[in-house]
C-alpha positions as CSV (number, residue, x, y, z in Angstrom):
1,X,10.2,-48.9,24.4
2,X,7.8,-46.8,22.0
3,X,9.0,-45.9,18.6
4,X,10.1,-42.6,17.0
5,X,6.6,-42.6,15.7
6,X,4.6,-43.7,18.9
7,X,6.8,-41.4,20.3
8,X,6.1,-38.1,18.2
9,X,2.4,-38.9,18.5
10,X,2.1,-38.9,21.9
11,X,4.2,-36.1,22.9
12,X,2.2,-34.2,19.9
13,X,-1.5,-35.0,21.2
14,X,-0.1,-33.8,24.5
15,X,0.7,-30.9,23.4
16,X,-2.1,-30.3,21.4
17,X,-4.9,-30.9,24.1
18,X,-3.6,-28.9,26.3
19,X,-3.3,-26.0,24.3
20,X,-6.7,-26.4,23.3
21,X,-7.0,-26.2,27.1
22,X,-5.3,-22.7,27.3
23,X,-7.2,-21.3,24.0
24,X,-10.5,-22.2,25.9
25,X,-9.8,-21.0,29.0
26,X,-8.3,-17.4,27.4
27,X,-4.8,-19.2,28.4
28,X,-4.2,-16.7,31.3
29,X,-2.2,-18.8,33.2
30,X,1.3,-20.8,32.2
31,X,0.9,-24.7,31.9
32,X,4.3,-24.9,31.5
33,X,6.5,-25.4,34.6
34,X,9.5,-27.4,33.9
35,X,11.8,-28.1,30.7
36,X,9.8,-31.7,30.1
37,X,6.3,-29.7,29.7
38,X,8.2,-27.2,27.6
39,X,9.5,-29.1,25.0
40,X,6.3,-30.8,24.6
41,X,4.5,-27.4,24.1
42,X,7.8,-26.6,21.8
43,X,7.3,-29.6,19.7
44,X,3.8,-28.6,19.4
45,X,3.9,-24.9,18.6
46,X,7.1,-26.7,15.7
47,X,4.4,-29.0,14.2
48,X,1.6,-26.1,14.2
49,X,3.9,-23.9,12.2
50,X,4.9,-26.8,10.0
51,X,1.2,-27.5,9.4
52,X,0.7,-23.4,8.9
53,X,3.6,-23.4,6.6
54,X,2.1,-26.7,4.3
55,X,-1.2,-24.9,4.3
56,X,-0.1,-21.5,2.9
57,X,2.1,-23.2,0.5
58,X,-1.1,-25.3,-1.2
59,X,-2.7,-21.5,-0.9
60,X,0.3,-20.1,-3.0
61,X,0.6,-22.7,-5.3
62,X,-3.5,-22.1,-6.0
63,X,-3.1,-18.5,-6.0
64,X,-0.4,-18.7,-8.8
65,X,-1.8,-21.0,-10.7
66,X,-5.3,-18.6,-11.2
67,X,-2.9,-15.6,-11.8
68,X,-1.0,-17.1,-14.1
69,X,-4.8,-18.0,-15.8
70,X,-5.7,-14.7,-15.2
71,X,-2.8,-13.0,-16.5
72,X,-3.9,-15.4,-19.8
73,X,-7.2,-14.0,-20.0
74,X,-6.0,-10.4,-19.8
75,X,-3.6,-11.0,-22.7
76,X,-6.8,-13.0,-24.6
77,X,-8.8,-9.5,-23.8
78,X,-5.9,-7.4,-25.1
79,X,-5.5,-9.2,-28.3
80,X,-8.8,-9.4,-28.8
81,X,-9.9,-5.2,-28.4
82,X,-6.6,-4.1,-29.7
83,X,-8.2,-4.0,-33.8
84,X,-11.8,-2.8,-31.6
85,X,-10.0,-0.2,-29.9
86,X,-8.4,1.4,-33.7
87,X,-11.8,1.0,-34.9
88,X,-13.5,3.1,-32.1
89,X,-10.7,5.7,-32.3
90,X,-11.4,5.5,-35.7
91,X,-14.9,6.5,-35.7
92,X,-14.8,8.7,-33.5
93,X,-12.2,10.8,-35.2
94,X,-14.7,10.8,-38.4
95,X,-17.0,11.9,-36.0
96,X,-15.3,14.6,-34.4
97,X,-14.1,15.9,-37.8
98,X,-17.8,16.3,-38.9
99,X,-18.4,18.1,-35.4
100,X,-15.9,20.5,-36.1
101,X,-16.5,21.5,-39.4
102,X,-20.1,21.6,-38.9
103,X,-19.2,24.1,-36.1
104,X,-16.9,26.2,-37.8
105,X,-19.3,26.5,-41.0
106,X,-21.9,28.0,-38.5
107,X,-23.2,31.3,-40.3
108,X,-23.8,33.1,-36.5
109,X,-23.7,32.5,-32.5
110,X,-26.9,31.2,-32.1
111,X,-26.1,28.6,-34.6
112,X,-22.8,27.9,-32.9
113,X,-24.8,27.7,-29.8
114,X,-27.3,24.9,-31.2
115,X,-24.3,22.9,-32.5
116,X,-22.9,22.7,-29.2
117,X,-23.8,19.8,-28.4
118,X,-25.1,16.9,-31.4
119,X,-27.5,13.8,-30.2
120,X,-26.4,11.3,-32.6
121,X,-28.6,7.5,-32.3
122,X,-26.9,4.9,-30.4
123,X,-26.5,6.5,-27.3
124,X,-23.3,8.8,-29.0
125,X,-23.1,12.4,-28.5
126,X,-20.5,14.9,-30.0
127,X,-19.9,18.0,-27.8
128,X,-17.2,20.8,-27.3
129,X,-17.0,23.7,-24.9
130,X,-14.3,26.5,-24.8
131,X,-11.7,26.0,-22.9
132,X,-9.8,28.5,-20.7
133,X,-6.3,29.9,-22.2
134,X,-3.7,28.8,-20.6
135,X,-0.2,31.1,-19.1
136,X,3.4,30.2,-20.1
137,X,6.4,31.9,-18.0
138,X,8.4,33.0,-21.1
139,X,10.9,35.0,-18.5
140,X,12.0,32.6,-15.4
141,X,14.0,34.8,-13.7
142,X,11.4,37.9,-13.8
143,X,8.6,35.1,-13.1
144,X,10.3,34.4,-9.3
145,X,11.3,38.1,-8.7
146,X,7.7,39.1,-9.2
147,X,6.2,36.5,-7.4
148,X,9.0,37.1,-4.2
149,X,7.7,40.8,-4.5
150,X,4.1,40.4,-4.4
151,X,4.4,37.5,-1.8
152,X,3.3,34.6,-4.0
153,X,6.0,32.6,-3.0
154,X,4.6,28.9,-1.0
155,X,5.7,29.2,2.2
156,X,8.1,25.8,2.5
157,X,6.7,22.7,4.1
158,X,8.9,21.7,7.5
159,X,11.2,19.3,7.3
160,X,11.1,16.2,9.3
161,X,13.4,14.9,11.9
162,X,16.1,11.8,11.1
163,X,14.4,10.2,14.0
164,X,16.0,6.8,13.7
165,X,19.6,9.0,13.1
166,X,18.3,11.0,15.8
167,X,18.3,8.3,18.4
168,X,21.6,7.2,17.6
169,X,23.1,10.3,19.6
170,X,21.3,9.7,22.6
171,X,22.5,8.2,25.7
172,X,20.5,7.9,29.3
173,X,22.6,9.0,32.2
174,X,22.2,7.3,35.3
175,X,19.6,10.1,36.9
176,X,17.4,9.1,33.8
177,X,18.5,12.2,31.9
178,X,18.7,12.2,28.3
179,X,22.1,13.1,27.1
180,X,23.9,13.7,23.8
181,X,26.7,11.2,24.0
182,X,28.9,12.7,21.8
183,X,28.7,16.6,23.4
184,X,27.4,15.4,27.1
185,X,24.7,18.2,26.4
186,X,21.8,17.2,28.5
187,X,18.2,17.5,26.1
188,X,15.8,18.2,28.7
189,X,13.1,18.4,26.2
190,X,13.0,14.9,25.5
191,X,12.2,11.8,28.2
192,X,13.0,8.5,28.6
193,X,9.9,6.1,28.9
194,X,11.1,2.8,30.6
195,X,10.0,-0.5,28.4
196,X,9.3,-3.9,29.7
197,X,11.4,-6.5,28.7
198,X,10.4,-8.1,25.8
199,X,9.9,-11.8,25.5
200,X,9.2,-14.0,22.3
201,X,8.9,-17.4,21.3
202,X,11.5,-17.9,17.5
């Protein structure tokens, strides 16, 4: 009598060759044609999953591992440019204080104009354009009248339709109408679309 071990390897190598058989051959056609040849191919499609399973837990375990080194190297980075960072915001401040004074001690527009925009060396440039003023509603409830007056209100967006809620109330009466079960109302403007059963393998 084989073992448990002679056993699991034949029934396994079965399997497996003959589902390489069905993967080569597009698999069109059911090898499987009584509850013997099913639990082999059952057996095998349990071993492949185990074998899936093993393999994406390595994969996880390696994944973690570099984001957890990752995550290191970020907080290295961090550490490291956080007294770079106050220094550049620094610098620039000093800069952009120099910009604005030498701006606003312009004697006309056309020196105003030229100072613009500075070239500095090093690839730094100070500039500064005007920007556009901005409006504040100081009245709310005048703001909204106005607007509804003039017709500057959006027009509002459509709601959507609870589908899954939707479906809930619908029932399929035996001429294939569709019918509100709980008012018997029949909704002609919807249509049933007959499904195939559904088969999987758990």
């Amino acid at each position: 009598m084989p073992s448990s071990g002679e056993l699991k390897n034949s029934i396994y190598v079965s399997s497996e060759e003959e589902l390489n058989l069905d993967l080569g051959t597009g698999g069109g056609d059911s090898k499987v044609s009584n509850l013997d040849e099913a639990a082999r191919y059952a057996y095998g499609l349990a071993e492949t999953r185990k074998s899936i399973s093993e393999l994406q837990a390595v994969a996880d375990k390696e994944v973690a591992k570099w984001q957890e080194k990752i995550a290191d190297v970020r907080n290295w980075l961090e550490n490291e440019l956080q007294p770079l960072k106050a220094k550049e915001d620094y610098l620039a401040s000093q800069l952009q204080m120099f910009h604005i004074n030498q701006f606003k001690s312009a004697k006309n527009d056309s020196e105003r104009k030229r100072l613009t925009s500075i070239k500095l060396p090093y690839g730094v440039t100070l500039k500064s354009r005007a920007q556009a003023d901005k409006f504040e509603v100081v009245d709310e409830h005048t703001y909204k009248k106005f607007a509804k007056e003039n017709g500057l209100l959006k027009t509002p967006e459509e709601p959507e339709i609870n589908w899954s809620g939707f479906k809930k109330k619908l029932v399929v009466s035996e001429e294939g109408q569709v019918l509100n079960k709980e008012t018997g109302e029949c909704l002609d403007f919807i249509k049933v679309v007959p499904q195939e059963r559904k088969f999987e393998v758990k």
